[in-house]
Z-matrix of the N, CA and C atoms (Angstrom, degrees):
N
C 1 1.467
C 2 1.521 1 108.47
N 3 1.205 2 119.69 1 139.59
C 4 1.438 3 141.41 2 -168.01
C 5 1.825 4 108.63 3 -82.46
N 6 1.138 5 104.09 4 114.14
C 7 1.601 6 104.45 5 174.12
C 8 1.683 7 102.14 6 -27.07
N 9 1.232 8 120.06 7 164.46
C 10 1.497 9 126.50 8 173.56
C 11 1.825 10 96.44 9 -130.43
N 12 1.238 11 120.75 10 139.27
C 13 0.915 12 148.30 11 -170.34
C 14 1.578 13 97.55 12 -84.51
N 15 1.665 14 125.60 13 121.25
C 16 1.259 15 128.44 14 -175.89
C 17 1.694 16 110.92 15 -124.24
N 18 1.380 17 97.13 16 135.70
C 19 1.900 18 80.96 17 179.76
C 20 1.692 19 115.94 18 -105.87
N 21 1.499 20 97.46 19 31.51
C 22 1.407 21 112.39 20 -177.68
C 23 1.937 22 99.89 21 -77.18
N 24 1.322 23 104.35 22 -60.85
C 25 1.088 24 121.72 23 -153.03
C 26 1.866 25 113.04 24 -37.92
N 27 1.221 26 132.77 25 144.18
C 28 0.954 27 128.32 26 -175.64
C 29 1.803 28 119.41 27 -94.84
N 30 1.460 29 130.33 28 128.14
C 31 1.321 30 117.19 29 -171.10
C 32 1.467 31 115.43 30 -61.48
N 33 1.026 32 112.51 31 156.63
C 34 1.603 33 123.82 32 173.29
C 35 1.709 34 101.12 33 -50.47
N 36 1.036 35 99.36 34 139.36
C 37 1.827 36 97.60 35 166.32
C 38 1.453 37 103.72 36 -112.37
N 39 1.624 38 113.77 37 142.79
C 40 1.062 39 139.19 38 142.85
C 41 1.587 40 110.31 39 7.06
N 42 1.738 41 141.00 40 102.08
C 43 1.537 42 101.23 41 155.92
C 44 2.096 43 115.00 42 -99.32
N 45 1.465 44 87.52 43 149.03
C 46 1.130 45 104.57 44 -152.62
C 47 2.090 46 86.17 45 -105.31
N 48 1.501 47 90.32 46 126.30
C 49 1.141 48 84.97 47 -178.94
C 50 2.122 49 111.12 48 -73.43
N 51 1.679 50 109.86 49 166.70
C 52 1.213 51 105.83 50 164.02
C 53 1.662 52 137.63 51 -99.21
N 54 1.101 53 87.80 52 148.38
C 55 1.799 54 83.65 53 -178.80
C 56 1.262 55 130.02 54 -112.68
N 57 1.074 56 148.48 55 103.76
C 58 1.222 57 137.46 56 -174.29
C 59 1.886 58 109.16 57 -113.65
N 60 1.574 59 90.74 58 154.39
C 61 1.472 60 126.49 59 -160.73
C 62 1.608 61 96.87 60 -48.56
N 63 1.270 62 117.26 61 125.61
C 64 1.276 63 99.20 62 140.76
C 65 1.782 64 163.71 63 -143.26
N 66 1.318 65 74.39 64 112.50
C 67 1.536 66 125.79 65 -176.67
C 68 1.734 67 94.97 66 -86.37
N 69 1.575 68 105.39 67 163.77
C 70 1.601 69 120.32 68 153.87
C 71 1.650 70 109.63 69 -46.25
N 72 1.188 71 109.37 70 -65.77
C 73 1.610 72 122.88 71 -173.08
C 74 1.751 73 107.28 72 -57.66
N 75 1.018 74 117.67 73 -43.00
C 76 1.481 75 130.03 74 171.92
C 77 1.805 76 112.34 75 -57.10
N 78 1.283 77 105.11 76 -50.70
C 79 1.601 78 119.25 77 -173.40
C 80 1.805 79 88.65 78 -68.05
N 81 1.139 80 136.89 79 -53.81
C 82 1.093 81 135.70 80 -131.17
C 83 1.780 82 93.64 81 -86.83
N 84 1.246 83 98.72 82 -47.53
C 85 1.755 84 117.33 83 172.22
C 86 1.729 85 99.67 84 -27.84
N 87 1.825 86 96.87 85 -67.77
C 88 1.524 87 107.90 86 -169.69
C 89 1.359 88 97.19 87 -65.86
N 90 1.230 89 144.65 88 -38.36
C 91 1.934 90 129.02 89 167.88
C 92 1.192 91 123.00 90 -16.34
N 93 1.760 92 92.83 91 -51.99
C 94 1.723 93 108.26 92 -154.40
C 95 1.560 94 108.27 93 -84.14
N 96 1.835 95 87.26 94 -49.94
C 97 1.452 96 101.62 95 -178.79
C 98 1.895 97 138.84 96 -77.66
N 99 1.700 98 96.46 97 -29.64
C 100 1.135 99 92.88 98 -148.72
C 101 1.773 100 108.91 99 -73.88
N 102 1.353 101 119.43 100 -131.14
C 103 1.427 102 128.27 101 175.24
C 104 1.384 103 95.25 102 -112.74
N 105 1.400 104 111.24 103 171.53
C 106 1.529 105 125.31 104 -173.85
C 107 1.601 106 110.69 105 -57.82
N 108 1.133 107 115.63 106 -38.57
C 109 1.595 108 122.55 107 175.93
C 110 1.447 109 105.60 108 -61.89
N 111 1.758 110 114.42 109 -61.63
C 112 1.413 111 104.00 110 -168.63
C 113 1.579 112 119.29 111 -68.22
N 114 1.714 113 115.85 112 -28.27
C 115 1.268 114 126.96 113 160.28
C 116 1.581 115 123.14 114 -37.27
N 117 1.473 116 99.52 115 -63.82
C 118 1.795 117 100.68 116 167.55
C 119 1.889 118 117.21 117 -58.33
N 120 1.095 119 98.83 118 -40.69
C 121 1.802 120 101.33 119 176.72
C 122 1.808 121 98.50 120 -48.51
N 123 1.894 122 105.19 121 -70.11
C 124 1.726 123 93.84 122 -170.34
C 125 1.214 124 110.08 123 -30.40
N 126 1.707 125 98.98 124 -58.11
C 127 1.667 126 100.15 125 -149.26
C 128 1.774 127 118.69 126 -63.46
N 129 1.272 128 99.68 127 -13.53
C 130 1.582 129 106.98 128 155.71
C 131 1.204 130 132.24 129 -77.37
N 132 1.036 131 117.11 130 -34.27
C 133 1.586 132 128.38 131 -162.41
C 134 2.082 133 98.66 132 -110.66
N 135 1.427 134 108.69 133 7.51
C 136 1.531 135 118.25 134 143.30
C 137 1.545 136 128.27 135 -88.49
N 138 1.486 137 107.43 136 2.55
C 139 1.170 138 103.58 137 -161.37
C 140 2.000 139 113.33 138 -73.55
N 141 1.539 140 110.42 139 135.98
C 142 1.572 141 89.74 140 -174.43
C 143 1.608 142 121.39 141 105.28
N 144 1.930 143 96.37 142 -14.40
C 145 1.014 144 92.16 143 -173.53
C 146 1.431 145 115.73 144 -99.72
N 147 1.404 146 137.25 145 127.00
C 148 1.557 147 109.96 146 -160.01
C 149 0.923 148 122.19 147 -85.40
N 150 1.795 149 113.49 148 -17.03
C 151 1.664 150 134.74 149 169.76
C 152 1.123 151 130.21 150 -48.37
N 153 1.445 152 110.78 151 -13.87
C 154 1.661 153 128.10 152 -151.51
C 155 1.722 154 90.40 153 -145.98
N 156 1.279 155 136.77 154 13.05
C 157 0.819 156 142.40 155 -178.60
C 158 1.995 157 110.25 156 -76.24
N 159 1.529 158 119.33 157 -53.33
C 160 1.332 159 139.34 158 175.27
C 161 1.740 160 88.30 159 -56.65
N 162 1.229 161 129.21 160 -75.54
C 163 1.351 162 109.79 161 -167.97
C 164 1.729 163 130.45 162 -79.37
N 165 0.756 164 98.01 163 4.10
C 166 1.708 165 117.50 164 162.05
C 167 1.425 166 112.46 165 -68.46
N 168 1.159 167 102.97 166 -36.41
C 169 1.823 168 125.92 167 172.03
C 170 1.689 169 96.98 168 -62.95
N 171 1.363 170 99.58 169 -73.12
C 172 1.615 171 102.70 170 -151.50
C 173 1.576 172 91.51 171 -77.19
N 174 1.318 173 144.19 172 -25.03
C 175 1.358 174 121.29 173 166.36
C 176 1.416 175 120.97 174 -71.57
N 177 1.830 176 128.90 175 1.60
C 178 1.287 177 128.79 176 -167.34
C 179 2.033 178 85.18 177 -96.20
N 180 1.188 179 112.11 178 -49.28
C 181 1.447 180 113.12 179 150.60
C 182 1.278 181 116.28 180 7.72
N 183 1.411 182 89.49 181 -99.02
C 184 2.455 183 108.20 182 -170.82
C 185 1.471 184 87.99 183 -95.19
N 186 1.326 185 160.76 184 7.89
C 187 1.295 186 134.00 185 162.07
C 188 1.634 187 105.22 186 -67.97
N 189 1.182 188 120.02 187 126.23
C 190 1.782 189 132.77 188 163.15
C 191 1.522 190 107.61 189 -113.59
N 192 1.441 191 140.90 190 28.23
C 193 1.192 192 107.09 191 132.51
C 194 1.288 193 128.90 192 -120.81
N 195 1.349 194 110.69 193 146.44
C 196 2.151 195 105.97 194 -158.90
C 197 1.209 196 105.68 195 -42.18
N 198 1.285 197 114.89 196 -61.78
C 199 1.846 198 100.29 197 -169.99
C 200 0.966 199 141.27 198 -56.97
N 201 1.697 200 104.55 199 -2.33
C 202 1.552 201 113.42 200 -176.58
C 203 1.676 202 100.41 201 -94.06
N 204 1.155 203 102.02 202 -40.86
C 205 1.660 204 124.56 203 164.82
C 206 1.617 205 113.94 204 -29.55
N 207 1.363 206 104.43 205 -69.45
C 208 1.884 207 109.73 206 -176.30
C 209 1.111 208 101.95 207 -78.00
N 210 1.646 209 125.51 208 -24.68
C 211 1.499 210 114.03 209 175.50
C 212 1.490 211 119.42 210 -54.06
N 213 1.906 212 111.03 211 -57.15
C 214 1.472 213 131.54 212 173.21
C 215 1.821 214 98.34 213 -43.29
N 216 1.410 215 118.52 214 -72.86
C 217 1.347 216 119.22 215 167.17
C 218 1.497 217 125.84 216 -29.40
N 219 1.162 218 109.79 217 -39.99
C 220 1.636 219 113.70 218 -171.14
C 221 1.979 220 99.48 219 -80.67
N 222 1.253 221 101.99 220 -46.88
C 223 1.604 222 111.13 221 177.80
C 224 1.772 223 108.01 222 -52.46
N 225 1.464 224 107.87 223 -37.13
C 226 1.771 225 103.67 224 -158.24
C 227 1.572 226 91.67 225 -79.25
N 228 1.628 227 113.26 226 -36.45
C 229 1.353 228 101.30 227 177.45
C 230 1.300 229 144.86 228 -71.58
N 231 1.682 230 113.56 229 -11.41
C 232 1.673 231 136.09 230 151.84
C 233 1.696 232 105.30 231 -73.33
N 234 1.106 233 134.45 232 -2.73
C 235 1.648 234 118.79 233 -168.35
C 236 2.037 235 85.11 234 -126.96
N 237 1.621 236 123.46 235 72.96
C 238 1.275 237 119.25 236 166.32
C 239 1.549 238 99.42 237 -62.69
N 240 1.870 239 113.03 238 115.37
C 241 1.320 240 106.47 239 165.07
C 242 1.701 241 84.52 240 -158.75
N 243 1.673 242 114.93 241 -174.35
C 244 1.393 243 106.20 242 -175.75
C 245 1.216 244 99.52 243 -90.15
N 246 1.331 245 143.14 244 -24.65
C 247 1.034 246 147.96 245 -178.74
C 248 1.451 247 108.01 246 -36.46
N 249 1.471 248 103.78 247 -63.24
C 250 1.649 249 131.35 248 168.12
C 251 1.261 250 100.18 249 -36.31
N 252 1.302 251 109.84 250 -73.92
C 253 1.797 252 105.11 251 -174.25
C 254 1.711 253 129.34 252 -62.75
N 255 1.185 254 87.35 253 -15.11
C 256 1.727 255 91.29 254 178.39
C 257 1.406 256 98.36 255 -81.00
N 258 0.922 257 125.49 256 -34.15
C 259 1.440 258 134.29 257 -174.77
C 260 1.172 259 107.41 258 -72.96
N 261 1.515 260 142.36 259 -37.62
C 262 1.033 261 153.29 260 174.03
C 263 1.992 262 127.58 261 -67.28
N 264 1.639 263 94.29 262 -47.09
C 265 0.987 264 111.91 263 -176.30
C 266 1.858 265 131.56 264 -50.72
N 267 1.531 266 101.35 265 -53.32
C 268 1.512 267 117.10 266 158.11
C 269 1.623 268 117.50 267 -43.70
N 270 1.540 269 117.80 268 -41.27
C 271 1.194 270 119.66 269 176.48
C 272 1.508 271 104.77 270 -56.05
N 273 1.201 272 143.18 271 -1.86
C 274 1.735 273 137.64 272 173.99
C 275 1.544 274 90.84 273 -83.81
N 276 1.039 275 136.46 274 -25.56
C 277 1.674 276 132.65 275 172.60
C 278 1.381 277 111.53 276 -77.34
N 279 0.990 278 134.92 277 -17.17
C 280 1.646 279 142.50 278 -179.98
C 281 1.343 280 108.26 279 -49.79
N 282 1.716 281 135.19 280 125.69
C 283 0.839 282 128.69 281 132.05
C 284 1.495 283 130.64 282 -37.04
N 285 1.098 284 122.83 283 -45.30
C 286 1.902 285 122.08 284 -173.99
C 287 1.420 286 96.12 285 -62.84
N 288 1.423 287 103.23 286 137.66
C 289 1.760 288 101.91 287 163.49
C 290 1.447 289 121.03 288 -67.62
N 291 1.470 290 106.57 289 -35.54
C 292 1.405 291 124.75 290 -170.14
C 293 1.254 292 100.99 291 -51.69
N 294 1.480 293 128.75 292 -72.60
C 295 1.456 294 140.86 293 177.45
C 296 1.310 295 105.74 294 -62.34
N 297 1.158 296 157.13 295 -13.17
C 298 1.284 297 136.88 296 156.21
C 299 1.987 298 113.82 297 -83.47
N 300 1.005 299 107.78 298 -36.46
C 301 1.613 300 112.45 299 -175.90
C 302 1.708 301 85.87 300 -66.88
N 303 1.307 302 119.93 301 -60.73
C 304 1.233 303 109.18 302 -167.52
C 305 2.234 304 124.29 303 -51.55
N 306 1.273 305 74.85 304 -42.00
C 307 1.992 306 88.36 305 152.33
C 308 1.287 307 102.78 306 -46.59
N 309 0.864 308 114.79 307 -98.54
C 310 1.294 309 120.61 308 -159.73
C 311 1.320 310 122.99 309 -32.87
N 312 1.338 311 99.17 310 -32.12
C 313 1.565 312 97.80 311 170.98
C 314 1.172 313 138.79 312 -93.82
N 315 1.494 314 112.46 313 -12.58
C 316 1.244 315 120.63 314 144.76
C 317 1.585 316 125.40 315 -74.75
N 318 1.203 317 121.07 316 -28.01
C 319 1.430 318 113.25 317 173.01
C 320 1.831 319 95.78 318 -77.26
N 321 0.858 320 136.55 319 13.27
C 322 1.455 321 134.70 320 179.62
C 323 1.854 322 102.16 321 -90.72
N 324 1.309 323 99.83 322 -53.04
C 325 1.602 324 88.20 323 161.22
C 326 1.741 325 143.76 324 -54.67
N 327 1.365 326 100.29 325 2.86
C 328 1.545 327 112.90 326 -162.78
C 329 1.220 328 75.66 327 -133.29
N 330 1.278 329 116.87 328 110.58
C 331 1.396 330 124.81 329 -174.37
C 332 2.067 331 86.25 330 -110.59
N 333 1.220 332 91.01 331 -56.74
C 334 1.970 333 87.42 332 -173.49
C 335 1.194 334 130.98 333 -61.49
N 336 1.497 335 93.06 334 -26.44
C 337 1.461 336 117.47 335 172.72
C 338 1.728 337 116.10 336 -72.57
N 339 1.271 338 115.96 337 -17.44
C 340 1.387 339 120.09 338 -158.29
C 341 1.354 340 99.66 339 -102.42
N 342 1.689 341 109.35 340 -35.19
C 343 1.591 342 111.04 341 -147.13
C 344 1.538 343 98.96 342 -76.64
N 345 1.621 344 130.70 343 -30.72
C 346 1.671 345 111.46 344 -164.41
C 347 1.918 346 83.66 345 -83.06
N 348 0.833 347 142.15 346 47.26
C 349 1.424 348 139.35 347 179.68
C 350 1.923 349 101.50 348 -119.95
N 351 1.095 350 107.38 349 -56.15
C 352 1.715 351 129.09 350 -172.75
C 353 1.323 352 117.74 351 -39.30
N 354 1.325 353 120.43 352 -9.17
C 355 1.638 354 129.44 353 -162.87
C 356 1.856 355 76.09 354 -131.82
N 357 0.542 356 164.90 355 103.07
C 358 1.450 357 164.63 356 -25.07
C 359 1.457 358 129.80 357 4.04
N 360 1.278 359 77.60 358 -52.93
C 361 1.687 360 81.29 359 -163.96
C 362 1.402 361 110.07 360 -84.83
N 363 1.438 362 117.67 361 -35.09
C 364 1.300 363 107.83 362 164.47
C 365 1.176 364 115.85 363 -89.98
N 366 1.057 365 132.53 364 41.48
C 367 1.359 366 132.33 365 104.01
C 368 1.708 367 150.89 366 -108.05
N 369 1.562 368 94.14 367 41.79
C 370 1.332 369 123.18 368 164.09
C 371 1.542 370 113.32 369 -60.49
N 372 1.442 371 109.45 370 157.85
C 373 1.289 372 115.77 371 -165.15
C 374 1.492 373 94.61 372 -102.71
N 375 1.266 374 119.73 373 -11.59
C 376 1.362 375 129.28 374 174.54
C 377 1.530 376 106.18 375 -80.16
N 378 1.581 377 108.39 376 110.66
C 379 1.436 378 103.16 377 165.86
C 380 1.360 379 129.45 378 -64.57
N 381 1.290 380 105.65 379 -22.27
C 382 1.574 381 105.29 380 -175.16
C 383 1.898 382 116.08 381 -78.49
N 384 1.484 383 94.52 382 -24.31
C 385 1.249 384 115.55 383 171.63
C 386 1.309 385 102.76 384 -52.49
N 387 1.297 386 123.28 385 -86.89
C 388 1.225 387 133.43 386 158.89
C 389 1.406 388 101.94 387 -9.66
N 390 0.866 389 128.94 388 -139.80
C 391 2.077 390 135.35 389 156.60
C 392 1.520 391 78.45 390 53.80
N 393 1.511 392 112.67 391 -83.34
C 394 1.444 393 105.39 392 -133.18
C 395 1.462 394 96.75 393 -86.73
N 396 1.334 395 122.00 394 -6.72
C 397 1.365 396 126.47 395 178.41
C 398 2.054 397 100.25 396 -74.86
N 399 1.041 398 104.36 397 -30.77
C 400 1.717 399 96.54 398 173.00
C 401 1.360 400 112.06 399 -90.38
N 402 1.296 401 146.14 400 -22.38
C 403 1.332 402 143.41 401 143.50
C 404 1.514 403 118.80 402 -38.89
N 405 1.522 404 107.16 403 -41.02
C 406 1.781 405 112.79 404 176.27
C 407 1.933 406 93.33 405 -50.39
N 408 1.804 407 83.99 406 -61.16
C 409 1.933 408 75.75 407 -155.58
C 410 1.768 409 116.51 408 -67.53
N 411 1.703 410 118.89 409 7.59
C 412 1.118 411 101.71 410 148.08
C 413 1.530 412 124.28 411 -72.89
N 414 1.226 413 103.41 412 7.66
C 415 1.856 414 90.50 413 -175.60
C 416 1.364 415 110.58 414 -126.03
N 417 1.658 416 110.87 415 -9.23
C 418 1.554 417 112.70 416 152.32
C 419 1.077 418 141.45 417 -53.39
N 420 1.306 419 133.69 418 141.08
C 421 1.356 420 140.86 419 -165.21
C 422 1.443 421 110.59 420 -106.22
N 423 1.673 422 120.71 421 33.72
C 424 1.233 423 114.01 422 -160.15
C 425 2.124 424 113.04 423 -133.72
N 426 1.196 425 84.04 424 120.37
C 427 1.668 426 101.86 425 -171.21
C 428 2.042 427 119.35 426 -16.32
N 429 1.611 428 104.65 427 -31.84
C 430 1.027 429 126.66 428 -160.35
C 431 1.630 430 108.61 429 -92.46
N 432 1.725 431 113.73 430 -9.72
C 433 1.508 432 113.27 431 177.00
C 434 1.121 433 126.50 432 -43.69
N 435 1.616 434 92.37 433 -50.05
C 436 2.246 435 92.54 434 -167.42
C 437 1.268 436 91.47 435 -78.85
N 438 1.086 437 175.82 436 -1.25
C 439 1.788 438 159.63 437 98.22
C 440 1.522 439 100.82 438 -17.81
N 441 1.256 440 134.16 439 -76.72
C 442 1.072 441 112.36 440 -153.57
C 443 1.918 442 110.04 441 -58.68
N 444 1.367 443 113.89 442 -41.07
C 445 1.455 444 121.30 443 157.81
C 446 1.710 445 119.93 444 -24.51
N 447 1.181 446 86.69 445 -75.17
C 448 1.818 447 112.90 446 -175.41
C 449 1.616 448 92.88 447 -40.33
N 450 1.512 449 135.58 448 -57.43
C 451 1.701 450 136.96 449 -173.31
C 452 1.238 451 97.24 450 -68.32
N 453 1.486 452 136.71 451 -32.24
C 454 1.417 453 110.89 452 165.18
C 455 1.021 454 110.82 453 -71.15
N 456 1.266 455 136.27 454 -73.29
C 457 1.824 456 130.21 455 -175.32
C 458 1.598 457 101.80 456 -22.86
N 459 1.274 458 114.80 457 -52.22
C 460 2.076 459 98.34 458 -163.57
C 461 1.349 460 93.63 459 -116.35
N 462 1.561 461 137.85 460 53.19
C 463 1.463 462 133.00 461 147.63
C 464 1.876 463 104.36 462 -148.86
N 465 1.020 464 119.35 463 -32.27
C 466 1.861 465 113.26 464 -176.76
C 467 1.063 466 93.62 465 -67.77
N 468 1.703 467 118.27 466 142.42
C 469 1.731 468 138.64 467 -176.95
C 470 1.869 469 85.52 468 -108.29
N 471 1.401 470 110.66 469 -20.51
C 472 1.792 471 100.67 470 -169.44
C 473 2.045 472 97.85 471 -73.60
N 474 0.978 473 100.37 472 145.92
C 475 1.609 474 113.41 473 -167.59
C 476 1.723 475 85.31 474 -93.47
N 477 1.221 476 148.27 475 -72.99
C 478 1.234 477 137.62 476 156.06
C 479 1.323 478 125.55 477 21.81
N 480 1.739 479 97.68 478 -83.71
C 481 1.574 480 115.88 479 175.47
C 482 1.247 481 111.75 480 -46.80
N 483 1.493 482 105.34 481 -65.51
C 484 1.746 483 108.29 482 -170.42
C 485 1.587 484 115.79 483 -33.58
N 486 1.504 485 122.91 484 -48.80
C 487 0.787 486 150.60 485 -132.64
C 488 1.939 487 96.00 486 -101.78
N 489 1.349 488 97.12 487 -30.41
C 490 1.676 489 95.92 488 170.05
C 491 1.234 490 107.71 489 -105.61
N 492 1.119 491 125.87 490 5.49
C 493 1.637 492 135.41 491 152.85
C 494 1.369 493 110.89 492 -61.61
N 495 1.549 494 101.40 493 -69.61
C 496 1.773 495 113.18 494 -167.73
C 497 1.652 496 90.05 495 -50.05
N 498 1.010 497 128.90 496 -50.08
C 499 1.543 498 124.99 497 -162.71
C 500 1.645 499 112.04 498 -63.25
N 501 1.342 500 103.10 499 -48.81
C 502 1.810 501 95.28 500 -170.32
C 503 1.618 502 84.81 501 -82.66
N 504 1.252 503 162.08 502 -17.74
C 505 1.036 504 149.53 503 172.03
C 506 1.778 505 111.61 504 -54.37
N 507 1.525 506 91.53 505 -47.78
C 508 1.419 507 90.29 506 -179.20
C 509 1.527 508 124.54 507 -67.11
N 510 1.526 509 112.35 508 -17.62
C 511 1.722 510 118.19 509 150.00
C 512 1.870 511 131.75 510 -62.76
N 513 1.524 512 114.96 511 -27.51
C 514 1.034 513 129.29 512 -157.71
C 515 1.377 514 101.82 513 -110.96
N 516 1.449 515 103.18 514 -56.30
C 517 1.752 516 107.59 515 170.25
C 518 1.325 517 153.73 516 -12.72
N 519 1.432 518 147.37 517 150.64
C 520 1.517 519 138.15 518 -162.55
C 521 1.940 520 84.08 519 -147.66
N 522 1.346 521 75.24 520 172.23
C 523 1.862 522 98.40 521 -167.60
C 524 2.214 523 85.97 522 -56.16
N 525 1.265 524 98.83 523 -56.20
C 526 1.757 525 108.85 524 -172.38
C 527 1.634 526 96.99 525 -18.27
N 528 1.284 527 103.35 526 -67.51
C 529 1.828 528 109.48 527 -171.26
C 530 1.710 529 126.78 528 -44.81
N 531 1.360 530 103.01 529 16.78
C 532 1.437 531 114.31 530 -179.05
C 533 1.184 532 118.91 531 -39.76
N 534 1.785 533 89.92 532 -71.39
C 535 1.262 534 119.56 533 -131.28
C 536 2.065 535 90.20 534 -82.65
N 537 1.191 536 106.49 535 -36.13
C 538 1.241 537 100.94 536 174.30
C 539 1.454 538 119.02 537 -90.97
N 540 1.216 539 122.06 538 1.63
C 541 1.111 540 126.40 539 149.99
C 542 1.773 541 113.78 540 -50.03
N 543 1.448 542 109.59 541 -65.83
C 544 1.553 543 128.78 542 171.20
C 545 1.542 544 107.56 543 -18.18
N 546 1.797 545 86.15 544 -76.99
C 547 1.938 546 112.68 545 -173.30
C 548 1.675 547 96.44 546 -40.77
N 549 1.388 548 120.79 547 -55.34
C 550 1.513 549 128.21 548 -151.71
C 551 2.025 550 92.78 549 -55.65
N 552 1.508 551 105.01 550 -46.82
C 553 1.426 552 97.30 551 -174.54
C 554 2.133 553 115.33 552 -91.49
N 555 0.953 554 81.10 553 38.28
C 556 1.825 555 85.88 554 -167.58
C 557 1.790 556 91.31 555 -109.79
N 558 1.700 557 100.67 556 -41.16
C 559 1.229 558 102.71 557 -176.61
C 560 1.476 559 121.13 558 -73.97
N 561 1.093 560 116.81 559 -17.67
C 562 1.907 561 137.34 560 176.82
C 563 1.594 562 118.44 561 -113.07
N 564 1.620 563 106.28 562 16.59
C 565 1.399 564 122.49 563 -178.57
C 566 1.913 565 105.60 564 -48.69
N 567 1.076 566 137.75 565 -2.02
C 568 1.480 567 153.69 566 163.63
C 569 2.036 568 111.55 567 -72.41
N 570 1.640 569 82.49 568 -31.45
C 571 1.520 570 69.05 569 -150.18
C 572 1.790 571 93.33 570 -101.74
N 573 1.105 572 125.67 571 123.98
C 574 1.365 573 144.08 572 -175.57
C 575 2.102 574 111.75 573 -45.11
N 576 1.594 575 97.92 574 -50.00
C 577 1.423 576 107.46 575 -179.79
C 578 1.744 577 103.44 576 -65.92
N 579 1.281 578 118.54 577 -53.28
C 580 1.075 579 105.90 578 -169.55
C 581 1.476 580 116.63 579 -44.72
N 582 1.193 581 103.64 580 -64.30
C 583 1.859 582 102.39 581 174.45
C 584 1.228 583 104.76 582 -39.19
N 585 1.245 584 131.65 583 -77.94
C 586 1.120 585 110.85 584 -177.63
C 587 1.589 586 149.88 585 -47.02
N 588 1.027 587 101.53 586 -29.82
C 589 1.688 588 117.52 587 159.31
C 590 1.170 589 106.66 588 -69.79
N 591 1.486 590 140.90 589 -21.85
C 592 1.492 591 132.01 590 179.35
C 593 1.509 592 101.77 591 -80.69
N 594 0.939 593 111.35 592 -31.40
C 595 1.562 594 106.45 593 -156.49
C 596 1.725 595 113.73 594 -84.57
N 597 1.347 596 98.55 595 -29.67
C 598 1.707 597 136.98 596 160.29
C 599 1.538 598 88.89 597 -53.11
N 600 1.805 599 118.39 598 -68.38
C 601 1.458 600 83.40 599 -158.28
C 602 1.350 601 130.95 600 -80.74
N 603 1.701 602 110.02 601 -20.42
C 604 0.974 603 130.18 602 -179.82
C 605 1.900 604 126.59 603 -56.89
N 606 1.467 605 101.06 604 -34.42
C 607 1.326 606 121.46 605 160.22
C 608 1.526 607 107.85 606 -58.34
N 609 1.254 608 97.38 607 -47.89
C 610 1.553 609 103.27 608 174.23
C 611 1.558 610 123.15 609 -45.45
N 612 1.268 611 110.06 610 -71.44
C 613 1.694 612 137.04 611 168.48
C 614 1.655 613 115.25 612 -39.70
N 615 1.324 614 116.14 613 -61.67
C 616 1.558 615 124.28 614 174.41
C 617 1.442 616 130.97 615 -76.44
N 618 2.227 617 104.08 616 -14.05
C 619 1.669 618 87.30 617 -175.84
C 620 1.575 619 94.38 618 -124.22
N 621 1.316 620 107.36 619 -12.67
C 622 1.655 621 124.62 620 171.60
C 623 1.494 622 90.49 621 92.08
């Protein structure tokens, strides 16, 4: 049987693309709302802004496609404010590597902003927290690293940490960091890597 021709049916309409304002409130609309293209545009063309800083956070959250992802990331890391960093900070709890490495590297630019934060976190009950909280301060730019290092070497009981201490230490480090270099592996004298990573870094530190 032959289709039958109906004069119910309604014509296709026109699609009309959307536009939104732009304003903060306008950009933010297209965050939530738009398509993957216009999504990456906001989240660029928010960058700087500190108002839009908290939801840049919570859309890096539920955004799933990458480019909208490093875009939101690339924006939080041009807008140094706390907003930025609060927003940033939870991402060290992230399962995804992507979204946590990418933390980190934007909170790596907020060196002033980051540092009264660092004595928290390493002392999180979360080891991994920790972990990735000493990976941050290899990429910090801030006077107070080899201290914050040095309290992991002679206070973390996690063998982990120590152990990603001795390492970014051995990038940041001076001949001074010996001796607690030594102590750091005296206390993990069980564990095979540690020595060896001390001795790695320490060679490191004293002959360059």
């Amino acid at each position: 049987m032959g289709l039958r021709r109906t004069d119910h049916a309604e014509p296709l309409r026109e699609v009309q693309p959307r536009h939104y304002p732009r304003d903060v409130n306008g950009l933010l609309n297209q965050l939530r709302d738009g398509d993957a293209e216009q999504r990456r545009w906001a989240a660029r063309d928010l960058a700087g802004e500190a108002a839009a800083a908290q939801m840049l956070g919570v859309r890096l959250l539920a955004e799933r496609d990458g480019r909208v992802r490093e875009a939101l990331l690339t924006s939080l890391s041009a807008t140094p404010c706390e907003a930025a960093v609060n927003a940033l900070l939870p991402l060290l709890r992230s399962e995804d590597p992507t979204l946590r490495n990418g933390a980190i590297e934007a909170l790596a630019t907020m060196p002033e902003l980051v540092g009264p934060r660092i004595e928290r976190l390493l002392h999180d009950r979360d080891a991994d927290v920790r972990i990735f909280t000493v990976n941050l301060l290899g990429e910090l730019r801030h006077a107070e690293v080899p201290q914050w290092l040095l309290q992991v070497l002679q206070g973390d009981t996690e063998v982990n940490v120590v152990a990603a201490a001795i390492e970014v230490l051995a990038e940041v480090g001076d001949p001074s960091h010996e001796a607690a270099l030594r102590q750091a592996a005296g206390r993990f004298t069980q564990d095979p890597f540690i020595g060896f990573a001390t001795e790695m870094a320490i060679e490191r530190v004293c002959k360059g």
